[in-house]
N, C-alpha and C positions, 0 to 999 in steps of 0.2 A: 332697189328703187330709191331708198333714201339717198345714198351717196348719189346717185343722178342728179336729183333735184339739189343736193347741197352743191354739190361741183358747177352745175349750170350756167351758175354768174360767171362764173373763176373761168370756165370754158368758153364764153361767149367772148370778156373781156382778154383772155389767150391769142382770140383768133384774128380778134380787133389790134393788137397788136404785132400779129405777126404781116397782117396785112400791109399795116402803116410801114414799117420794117421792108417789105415790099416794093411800095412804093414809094419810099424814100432814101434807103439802104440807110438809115440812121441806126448804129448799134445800141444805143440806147432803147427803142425800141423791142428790140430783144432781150435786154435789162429788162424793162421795165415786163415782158412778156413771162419771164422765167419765171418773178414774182406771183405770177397768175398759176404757170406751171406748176409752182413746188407748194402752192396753195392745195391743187387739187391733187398731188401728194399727201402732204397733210391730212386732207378728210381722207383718203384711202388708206392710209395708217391706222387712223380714227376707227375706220369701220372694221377694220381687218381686225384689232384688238377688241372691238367691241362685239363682234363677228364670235372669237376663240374663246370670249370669257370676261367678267369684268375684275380680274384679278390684276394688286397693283405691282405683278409680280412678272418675269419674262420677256419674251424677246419683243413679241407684238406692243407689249406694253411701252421697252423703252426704244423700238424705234419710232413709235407714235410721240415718245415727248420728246425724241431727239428730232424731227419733221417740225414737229409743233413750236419750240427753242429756234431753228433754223429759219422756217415762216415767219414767226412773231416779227424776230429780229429783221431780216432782210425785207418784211411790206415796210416795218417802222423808217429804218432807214431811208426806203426809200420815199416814204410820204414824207419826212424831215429834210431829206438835203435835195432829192428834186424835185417834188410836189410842193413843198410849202420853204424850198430852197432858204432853210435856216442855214446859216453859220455860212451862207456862202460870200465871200470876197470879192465883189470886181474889182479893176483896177478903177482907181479915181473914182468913189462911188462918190454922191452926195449922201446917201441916210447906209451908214455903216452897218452890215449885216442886216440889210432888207431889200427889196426886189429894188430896180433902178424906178421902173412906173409904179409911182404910189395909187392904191385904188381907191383911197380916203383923202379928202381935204386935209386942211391944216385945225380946221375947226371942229370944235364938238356940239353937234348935234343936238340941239333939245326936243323933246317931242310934242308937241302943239295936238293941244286936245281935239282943237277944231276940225285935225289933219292926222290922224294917226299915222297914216302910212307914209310920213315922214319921220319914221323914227329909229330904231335900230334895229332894224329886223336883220337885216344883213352882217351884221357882225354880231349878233348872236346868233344866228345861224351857220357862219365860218367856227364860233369857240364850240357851238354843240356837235360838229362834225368834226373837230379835231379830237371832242373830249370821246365821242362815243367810237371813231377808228380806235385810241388807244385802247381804251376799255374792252373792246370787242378782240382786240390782238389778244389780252394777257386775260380777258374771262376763260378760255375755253380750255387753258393749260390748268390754272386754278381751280375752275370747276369741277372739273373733270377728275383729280388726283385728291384734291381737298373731301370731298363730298364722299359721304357711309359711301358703297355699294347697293343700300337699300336704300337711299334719297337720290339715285338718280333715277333717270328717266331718259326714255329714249325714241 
């Protein structure tokens, strides 16, 4: 049941993109789907070794951080170069290595007591969803291999 409910999202967001893939034959779609796929990979690793024992020792053990190494790296990427398309090139861009439509003025923002919801909420909300995707990729390897045997939990 655990793996159920952890795979769920990863399942849901799968089918959502095979759908669009579907109905656009766009291959990137399927890119971007596989990343869902070898997600709920990953937890089935997870549980299969968690499943056989919690030893940092074996086959379950390193094809769980070899899934988990593989996932990290490939959602990162792809939240970097087509989700939040850093490092990407257009030809004759005006702001070099950033999207063509800027979603920010030129101007900085001050926050007017009188009006609070004029103020940054929105790009700190973009840096706290970049900072806690990364964190969330590279806790579960760390955690998981760092930690006694008898301080985890499950």
């Amino acid at each position: 049941m655990p793996f159920v409910l952890a795979s769920l999202p990863l399942f849901v967001r799968l089918v959502q993109s095979v759908k669009r893939w579907y109905d656009s034959r766009l291959i990137t779609h399927l890119i971007n789907g596989g990343k869902y796929g070898f997600g709920i990979v990953m937890y089935g690793m997870y549980y299969n070794w968690r499943y056989h024992g919690n030893a940092r020792s074996g086959a379950s053990f390193a094809l769980y951080c070899l899934a988990a190494t593989i996932y990290s790296s490939y959602a990162s990427a792809w939240d970097f170069l087509m989700d939040w398309s850093v490092l990407r090139l257009p030809p004759r861009t005006r702001y070099p290595l950033l999207r063509e439509e800027l979603l920010y003025s030129n101007h900085i923002p001050v926050r007017d007591e009188n009006h609070p919801e004029n103020g940054n909420a929105e790009r700190f909300q973009d840096v706290l969803h970049c900072n806690c995707a990364c964190r969330t990729r590279c806790a579960l390897v760390t955690t998981l291999t760092l930690c006694p045997d008898h301080e985890r939990h499950d």
